[in-house]
DOKOL-252128 format. One record per residue (C-alpha): residue number from 1; residue in one letter; x, y, z. Coordinates in Angstrom, 3 decimals. Example, Ala and Ser with C-alpha at 12.3 -4.5 7.8 and 13.67 -1.06 7.14 Angstrom:
# residues 2
LUMZA  seq  type        c1        c2        c3
LUMZA    1     A    12.300    -4.500     7.800
LUMZA    2     S    13.670    -1.060     7.140
This chain:
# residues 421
LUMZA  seq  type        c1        c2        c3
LUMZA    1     X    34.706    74.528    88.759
LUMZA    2     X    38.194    75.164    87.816
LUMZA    3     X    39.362    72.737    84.450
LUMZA    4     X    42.724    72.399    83.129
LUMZA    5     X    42.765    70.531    79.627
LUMZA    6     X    46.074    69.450    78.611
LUMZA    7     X    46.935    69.600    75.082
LUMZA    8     X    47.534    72.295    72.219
LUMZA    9     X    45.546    70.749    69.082
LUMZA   10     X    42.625    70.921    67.524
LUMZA   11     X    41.246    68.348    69.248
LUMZA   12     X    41.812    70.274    72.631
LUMZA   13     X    40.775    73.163    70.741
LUMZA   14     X    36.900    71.414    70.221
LUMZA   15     X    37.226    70.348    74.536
LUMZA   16     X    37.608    73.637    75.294
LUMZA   17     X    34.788    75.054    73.331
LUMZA   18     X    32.505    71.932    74.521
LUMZA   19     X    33.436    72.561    78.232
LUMZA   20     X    33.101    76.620    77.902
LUMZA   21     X    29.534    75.848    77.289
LUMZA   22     X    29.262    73.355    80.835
LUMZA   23     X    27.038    75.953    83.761
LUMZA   24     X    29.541    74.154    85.823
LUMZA   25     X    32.948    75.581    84.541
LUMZA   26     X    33.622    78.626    85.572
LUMZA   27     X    37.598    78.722    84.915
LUMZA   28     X    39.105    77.077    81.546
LUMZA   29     X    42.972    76.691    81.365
LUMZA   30     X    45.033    74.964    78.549
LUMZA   31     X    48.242    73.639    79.130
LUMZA   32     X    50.402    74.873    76.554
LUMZA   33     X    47.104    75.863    74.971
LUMZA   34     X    47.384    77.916    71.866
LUMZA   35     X    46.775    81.322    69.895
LUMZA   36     X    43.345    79.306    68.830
LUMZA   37     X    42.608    77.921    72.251
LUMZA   38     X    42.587    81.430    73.977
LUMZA   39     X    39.309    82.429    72.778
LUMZA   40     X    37.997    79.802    75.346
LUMZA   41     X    40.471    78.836    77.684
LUMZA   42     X    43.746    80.699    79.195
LUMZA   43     X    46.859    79.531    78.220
LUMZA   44     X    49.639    77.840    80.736
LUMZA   45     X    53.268    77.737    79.143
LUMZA   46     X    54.004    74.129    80.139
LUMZA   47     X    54.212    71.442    77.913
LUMZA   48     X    52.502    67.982    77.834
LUMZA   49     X    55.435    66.194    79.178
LUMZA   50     X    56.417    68.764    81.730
LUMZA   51     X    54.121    66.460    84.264
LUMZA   52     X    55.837    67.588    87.427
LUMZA   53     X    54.887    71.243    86.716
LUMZA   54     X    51.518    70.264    85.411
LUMZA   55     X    50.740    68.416    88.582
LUMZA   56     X    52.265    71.511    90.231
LUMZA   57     X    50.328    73.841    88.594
LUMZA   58     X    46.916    72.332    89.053
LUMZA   59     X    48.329    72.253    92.693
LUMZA   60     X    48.531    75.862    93.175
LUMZA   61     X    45.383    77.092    91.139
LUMZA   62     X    42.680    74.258    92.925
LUMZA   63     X    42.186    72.839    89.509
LUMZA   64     X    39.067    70.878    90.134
LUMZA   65     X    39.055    68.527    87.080
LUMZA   66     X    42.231    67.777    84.574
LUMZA   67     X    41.016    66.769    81.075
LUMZA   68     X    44.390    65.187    78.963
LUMZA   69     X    44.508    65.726    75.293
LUMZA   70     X    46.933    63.906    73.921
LUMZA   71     X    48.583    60.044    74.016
LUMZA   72     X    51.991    60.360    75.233
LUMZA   73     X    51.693    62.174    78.714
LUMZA   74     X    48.674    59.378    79.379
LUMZA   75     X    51.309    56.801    78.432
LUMZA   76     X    54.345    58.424    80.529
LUMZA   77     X    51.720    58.003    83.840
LUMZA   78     X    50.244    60.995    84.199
LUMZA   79     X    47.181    60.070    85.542
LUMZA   80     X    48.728    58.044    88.579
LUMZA   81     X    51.109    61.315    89.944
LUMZA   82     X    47.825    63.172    89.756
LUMZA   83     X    46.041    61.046    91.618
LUMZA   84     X    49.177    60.380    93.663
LUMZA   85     X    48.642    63.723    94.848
LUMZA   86     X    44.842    63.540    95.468
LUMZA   87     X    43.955    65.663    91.822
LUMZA   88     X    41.191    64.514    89.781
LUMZA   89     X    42.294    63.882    86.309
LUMZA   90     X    40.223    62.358    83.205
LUMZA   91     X    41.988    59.412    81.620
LUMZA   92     X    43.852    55.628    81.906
LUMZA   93     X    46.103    54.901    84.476
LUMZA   94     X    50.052    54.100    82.940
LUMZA   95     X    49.316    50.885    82.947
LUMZA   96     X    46.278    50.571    81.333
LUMZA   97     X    47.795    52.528    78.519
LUMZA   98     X    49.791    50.457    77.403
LUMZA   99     X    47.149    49.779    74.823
LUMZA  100     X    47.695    52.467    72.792
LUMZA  101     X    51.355    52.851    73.896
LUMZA  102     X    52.488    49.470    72.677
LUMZA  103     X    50.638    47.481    69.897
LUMZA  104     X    52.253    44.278    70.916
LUMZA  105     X    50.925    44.292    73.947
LUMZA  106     X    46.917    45.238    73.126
LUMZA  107     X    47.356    42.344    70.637
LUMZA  108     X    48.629    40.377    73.528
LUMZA  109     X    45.524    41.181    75.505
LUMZA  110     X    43.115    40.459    72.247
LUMZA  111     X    44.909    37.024    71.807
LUMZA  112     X    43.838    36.100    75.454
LUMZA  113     X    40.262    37.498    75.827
LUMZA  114     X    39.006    36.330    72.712
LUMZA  115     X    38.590    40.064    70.843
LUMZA  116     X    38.547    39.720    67.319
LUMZA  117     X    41.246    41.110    65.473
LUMZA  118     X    43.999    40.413    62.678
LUMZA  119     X    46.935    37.838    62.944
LUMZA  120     X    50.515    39.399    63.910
LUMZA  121     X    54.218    38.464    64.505
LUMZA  122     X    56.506    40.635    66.829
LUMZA  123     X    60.117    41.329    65.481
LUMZA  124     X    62.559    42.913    67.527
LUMZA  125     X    65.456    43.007    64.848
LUMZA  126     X    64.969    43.962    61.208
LUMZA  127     X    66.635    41.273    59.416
LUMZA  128     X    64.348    38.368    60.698
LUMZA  129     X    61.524    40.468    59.888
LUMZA  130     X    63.110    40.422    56.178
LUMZA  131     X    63.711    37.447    55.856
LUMZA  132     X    59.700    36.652    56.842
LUMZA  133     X    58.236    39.503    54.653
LUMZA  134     X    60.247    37.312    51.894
LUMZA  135     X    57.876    34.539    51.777
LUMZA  136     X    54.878    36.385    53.217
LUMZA  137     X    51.908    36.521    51.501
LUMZA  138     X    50.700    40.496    50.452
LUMZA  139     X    50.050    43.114    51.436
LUMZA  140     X    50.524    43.698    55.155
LUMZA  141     X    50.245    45.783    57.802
LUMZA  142     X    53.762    46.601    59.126
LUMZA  143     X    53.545    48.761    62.137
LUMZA  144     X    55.371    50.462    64.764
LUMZA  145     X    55.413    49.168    68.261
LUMZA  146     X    55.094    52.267    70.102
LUMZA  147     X    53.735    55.833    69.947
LUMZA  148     X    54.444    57.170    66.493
LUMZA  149     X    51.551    60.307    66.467
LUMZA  150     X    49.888    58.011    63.612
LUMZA  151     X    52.521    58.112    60.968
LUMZA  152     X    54.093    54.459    62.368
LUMZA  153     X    51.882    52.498    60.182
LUMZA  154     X    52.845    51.116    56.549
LUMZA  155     X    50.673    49.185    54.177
LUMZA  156     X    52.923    47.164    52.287
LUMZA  157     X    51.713    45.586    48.620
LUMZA  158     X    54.930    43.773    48.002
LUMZA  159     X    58.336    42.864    49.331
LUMZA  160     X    60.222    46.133    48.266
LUMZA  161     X    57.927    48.204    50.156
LUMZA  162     X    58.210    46.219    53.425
LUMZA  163     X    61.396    46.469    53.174
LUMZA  164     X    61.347    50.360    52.950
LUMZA  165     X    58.798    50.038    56.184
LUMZA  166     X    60.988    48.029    57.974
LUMZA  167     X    64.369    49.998    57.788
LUMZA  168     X    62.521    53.672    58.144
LUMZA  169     X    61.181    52.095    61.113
LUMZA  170     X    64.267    49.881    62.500
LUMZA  171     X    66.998    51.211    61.032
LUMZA  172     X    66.705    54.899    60.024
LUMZA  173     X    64.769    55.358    63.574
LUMZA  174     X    62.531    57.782    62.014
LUMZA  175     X    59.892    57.166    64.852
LUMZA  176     X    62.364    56.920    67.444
LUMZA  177     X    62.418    54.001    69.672
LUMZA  178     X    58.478    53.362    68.859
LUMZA  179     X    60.096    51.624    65.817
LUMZA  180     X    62.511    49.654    68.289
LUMZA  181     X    60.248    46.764    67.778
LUMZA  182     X    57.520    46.195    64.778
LUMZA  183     X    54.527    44.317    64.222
LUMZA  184     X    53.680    42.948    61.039
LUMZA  185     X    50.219    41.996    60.477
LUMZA  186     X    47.679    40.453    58.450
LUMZA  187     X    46.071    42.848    55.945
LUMZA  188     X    42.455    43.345    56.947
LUMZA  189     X    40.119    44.090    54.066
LUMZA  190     X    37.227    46.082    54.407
LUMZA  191     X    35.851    49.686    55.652
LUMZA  192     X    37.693    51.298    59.095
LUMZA  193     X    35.502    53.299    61.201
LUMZA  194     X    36.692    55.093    64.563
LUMZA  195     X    34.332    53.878    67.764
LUMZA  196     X    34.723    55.493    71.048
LUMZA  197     X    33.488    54.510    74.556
LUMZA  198     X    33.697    56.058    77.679
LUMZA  199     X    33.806    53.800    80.956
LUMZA  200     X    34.535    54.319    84.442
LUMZA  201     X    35.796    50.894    84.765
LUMZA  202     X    32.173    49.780    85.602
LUMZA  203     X    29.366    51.517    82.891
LUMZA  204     X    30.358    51.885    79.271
LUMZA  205     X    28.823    55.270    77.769
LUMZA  206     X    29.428    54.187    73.511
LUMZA  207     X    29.781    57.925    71.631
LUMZA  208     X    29.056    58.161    68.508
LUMZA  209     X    30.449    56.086    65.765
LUMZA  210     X    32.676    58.475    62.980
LUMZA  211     X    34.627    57.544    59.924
LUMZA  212     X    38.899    58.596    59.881
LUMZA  213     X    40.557    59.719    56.240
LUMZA  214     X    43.744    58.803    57.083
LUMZA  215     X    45.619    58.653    53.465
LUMZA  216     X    47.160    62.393    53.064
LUMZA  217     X    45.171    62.197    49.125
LUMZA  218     X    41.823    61.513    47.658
LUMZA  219     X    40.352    58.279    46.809
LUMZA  220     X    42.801    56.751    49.564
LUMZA  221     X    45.840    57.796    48.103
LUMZA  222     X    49.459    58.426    49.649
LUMZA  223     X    50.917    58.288    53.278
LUMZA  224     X    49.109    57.503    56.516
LUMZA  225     X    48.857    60.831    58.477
LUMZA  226     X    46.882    61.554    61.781
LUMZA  227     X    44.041    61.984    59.970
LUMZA  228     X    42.795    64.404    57.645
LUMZA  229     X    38.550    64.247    58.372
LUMZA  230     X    35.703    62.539    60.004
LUMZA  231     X    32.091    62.548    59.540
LUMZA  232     X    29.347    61.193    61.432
LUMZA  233     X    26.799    59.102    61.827
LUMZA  234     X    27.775    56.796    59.092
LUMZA  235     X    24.417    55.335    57.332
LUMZA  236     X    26.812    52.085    55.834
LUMZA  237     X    26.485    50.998    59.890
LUMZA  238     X    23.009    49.791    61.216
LUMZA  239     X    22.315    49.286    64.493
LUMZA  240     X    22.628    45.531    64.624
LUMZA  241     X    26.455    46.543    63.133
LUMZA  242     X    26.969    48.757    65.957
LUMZA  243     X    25.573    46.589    68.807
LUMZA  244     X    27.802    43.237    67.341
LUMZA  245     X    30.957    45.848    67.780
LUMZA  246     X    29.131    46.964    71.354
LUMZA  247     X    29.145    43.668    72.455
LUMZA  248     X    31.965    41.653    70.797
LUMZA  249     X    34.982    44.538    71.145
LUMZA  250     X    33.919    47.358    73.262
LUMZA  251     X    32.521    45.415    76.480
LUMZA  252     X    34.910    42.334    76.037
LUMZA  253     X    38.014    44.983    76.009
LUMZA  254     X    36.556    46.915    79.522
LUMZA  255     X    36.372    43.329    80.656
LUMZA  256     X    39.652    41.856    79.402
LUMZA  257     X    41.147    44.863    81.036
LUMZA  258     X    39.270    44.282    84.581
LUMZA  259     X    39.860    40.880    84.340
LUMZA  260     X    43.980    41.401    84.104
LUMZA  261     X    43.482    43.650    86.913
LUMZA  262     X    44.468    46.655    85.323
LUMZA  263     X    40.991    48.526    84.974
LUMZA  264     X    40.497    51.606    82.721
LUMZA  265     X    38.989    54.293    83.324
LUMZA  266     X    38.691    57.094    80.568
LUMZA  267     X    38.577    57.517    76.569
LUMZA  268     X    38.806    53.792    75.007
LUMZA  269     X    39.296    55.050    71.155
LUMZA  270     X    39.013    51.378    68.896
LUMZA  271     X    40.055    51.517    65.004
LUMZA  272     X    37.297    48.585    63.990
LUMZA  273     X    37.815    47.346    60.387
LUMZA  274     X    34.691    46.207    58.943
LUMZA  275     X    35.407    42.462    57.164
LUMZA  276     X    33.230    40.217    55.316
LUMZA  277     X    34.015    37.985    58.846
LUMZA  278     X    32.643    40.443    61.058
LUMZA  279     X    34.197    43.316    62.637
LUMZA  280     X    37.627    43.537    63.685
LUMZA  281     X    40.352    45.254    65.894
LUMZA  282     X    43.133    47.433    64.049
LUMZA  283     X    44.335    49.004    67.395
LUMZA  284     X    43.380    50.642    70.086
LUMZA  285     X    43.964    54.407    71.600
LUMZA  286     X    43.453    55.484    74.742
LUMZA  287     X    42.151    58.975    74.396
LUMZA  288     X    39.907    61.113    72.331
LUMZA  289     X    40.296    60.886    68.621
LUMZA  290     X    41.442    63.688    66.480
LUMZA  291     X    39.998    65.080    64.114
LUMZA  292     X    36.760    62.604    64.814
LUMZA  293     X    36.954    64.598    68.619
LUMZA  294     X    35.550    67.438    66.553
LUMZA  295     X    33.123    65.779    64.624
LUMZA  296     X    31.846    64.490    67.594
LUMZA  297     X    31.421    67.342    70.302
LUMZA  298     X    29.836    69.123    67.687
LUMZA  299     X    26.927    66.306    67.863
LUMZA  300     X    27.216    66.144    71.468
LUMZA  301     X    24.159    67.246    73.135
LUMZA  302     X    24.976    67.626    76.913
LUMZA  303     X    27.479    68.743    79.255
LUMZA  304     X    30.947    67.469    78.697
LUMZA  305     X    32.055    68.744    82.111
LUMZA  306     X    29.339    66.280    83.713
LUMZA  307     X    30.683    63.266    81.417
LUMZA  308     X    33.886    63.381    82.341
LUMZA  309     X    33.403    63.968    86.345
LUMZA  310     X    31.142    61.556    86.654
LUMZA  311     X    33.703    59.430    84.676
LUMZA  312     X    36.370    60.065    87.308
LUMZA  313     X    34.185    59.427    90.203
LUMZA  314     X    32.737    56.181    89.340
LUMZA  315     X    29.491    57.182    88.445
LUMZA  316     X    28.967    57.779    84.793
LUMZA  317     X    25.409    55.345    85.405
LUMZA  318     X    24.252    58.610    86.179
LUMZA  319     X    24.731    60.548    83.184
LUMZA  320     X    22.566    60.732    80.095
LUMZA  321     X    23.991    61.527    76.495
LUMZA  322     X    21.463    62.331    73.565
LUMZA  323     X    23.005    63.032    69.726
LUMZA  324     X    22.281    65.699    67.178
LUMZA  325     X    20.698    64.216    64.654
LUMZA  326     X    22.544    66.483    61.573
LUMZA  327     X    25.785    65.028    60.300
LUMZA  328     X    28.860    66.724    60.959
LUMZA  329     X    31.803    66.543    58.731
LUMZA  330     X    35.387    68.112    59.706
LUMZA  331     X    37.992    68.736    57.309
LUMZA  332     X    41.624    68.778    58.331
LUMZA  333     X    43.764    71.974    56.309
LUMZA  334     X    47.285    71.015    56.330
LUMZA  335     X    50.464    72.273    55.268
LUMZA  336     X    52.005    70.973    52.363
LUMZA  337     X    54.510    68.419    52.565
LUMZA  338     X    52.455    66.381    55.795
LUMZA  339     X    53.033    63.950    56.818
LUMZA  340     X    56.867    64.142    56.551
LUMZA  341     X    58.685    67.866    55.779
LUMZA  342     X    56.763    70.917    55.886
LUMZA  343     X    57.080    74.724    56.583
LUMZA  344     X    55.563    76.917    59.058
LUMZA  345     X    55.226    80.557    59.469
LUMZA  346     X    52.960    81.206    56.379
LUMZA  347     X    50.377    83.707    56.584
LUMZA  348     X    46.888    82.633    56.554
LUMZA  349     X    44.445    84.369    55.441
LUMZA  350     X    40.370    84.640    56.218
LUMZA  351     X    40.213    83.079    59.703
LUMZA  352     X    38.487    86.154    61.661
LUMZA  353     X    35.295    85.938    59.793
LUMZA  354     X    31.760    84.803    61.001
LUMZA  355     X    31.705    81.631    58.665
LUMZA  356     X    27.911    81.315    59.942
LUMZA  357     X    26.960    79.558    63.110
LUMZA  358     X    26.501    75.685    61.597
LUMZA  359     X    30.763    75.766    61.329
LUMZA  360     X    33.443    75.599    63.523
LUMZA  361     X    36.750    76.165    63.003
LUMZA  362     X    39.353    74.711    65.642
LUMZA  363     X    43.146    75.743    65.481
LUMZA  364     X    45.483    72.690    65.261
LUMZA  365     X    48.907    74.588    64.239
LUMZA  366     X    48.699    77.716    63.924
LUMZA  367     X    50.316    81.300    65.992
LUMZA  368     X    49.557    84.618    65.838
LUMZA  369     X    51.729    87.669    65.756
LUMZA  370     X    51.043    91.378    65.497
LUMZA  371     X    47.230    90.727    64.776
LUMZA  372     X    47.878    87.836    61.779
LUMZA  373     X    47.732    84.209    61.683
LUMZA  374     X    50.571    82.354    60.585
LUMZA  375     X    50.862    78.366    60.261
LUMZA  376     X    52.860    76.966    62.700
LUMZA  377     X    52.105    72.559    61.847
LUMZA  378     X    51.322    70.008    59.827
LUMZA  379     X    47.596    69.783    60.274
LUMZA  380     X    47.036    73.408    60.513
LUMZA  381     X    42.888    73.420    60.779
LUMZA  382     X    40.149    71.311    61.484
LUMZA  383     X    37.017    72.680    59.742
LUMZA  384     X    33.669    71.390    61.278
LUMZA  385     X    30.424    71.815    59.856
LUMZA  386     X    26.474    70.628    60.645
LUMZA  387     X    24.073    69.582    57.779
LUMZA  388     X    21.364    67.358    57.396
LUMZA  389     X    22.966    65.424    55.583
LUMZA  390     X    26.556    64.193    54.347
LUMZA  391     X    26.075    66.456    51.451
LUMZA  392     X    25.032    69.463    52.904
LUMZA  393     X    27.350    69.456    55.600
LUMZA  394     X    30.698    68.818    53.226
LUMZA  395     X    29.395    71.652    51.273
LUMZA  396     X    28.810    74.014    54.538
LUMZA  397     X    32.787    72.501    55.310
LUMZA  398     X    34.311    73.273    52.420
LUMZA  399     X    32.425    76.442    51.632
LUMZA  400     X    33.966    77.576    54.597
LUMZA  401     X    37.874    76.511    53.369
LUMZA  402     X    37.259    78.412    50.388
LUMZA  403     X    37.795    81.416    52.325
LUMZA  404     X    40.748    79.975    53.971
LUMZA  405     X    43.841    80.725    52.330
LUMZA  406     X    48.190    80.174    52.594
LUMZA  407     X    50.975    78.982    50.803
LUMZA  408     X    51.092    75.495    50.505
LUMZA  409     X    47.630    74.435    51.627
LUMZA  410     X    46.315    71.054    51.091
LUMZA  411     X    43.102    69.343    52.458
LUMZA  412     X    41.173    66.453    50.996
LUMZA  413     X    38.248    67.111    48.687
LUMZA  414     X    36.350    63.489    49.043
LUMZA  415     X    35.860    63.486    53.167
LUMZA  416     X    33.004    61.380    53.633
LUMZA  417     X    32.825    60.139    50.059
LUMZA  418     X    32.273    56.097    51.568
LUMZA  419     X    28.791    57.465    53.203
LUMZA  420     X    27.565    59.225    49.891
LUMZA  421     X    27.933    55.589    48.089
């Protein structure tokens, strides 16, 4: 079978590996792909968004099975030209979406199906948003409406820094028109954890739970980024936990979305806060997490290529998943400066080395020329590592990183640190 995956991260980076290993694929493309993808898949110069070409592409080279990466060509309809023109593709249709690609309306769709999740108000202008977050009570959760690669969120402990939030989003435009409209929301307290389900619309296939760092600095500290490392399993969540959140948010959103009439059909990706009142919505994606993607596949026993087929043709009740039992902990190597203003083109050092076979190492942003690696992204790495434990695997992970080096790297030291309590 002939797979195109469509993306250039390090989460496509961990697909490709995962589907090399499928006795079913027997051609891998990437589209862009990267230097770091190559190893595993070939790579097509044509960007996410570039959907006429991809469709085109997969066209002329009999592409059996399209695999998308990343949020934004999901939410520009990519899946419905595909299967306009009779290609198989892996993920929601435009309209079903919209729940990653507008927060106002999965909080619509919560509201009316009885999902539990945080209290909001919509503003579509900053200055009646100001004049609520005057008499509000703190902190909240002020966040941007649309797309915003995971940046568009601010948590806001008084009235000076909503108002920073509000005018970065509304006025400066500094994530575009995603910031054309903001939500501000009730401040959940508790412990986030990432929870992904696969469903064809009819079975729901739960992965395996994982735990997001998305503060750029230890101990929770600094700006929201797209995350910066997973582990999993998570021993703070027990199985009655995990079959309250099956039961109470994973099959009443499938529902709620067959019920509207707009079915999905793919990756549902839920950020679930963990209250003292139970568990609770924070938002929803509509693809594969990353960096928990990586964390994941690596505990992924079976063939992704089967998953995801059977996913697209209605018949994932035929498909059985079993889990590593080892923990797997990826840390994300970034450039300094992430989330906001950083440099590329920095030499990095150490990456063609055996770092032993219980790590991976997947290529976010990062190029090579003349035989050298250079950094070419925020999140430059994602370093992946199997243990038996927490502990042994953040110390195979960062064992690794120690041989890592370039100007300007950062990474978090504490990944995992709320398991290890």
């Amino acid at each position: 079978m002939k797979v195109l995956v469509i993306g250039s991260g390090a989460r496509e980076h961990a697909l490709c590996w995962k589907l090399r290993q499928s006795k079913h694929v027997t051609e891998l493309f990437a589209a862009p792909g990267s230097d770091g993808i190559s190893r595993f898949a070939k790579a097509v110069p044509i960007a996410v968004n570039e959907i006429e070409k991809l469709v085109t592409f997969a066209r002329e080279n009999k592409i059996d099975l399209t695999v998308v990466g990343p949020e934004d060509p999901l939410v520009a309809g990519i899946v419905d030209r595909f299967r306009k023109k009779g290609l198989r593709i892996y993920g929601p249709s435009e309209s079903a979406s919209r729940l990653e690609g507008s927060k106002a309306f999965a909080k619509d769709v919560m509201r009316r199906h009885a999902i539990p999740t945080g209290g909001f108000k919509l503003y579509e202008k900053a200055q009646p948003a100001l004049e609520y977050l005057k008499n509000c009570d703190y902190p909240v959760v002020i966040k941007a409406d649309g797309l915003a690669a995971g940046k568009g969120v601010a948590i806001c402990e008084d009235y000076e820094q909503a108002e920073v939030a509000i005018n970065e989003a509304m006025t400066k435009k500094r994530f575009g028109d995603a910031g054309k409209r903001v939500l501000i929301e009730d401040f959940l307290q508790g412990e986030e954890i990432s929870v992904h389900a696969i469903t064809d619309g009819r079975t729901i296939l739960p992965l395996c739970i994982a735990q997001d760092h998305k503060r750029v600095g230890d101990a929770d500290t600094g700006e929201n980024t797209g995350g910066m490392g997973t582990y999993s399993p998570l021993p703070q969540v027990d199985d009655a936990l995990m079959d309250q959140i099956q039961d109470e948010i994973i099959v009443r959103s499938v529902h709620a979305m067959n019920r509207d009439e707009v079915p999905f059909k793919g990756t549902m990706f839920i950020g679930v806060m963990l209250t003292k009142q139970g568990p609770r919505v924070l938002e929803y994606n509509v693809r594969f997490g990353d960096p928990e993607m990586q964390t994941i596949l690596a505990r992924l026993r079976g063939d992704l290529y089967e998953i995801l087929s059977a996913t697209v043709d209605g018949k994932l009740d035929e498909v059985e998943v079993d889990w590593d039992p080892h923990t797997a902990v990826t840390v994300v190597v970034a450039s300094g400066g992430y989330p906001r203003d950083y440099a590329k083109g920095y030499k990095i050092e150490g990456l063609d080395q055996d770092f032993g076979r219980d790590v991976m190492v997947f290529h976010a942003g990062t190029k090579k020329d003349k035989g050298e690696w250079f950094t070419n992204g925020g999140r430059v790495l994602s370093v992946t590592a199997l243990g038996t434990d927490i502990a042994d695997a953040r110390a195979k992970a960062y064992a690794a990183i120690e041989k890592i080096k370039f100007d300007k790297m950062i990474y978090r030291k504490d990944i995992g640190w709320r398991g290890m309590k």
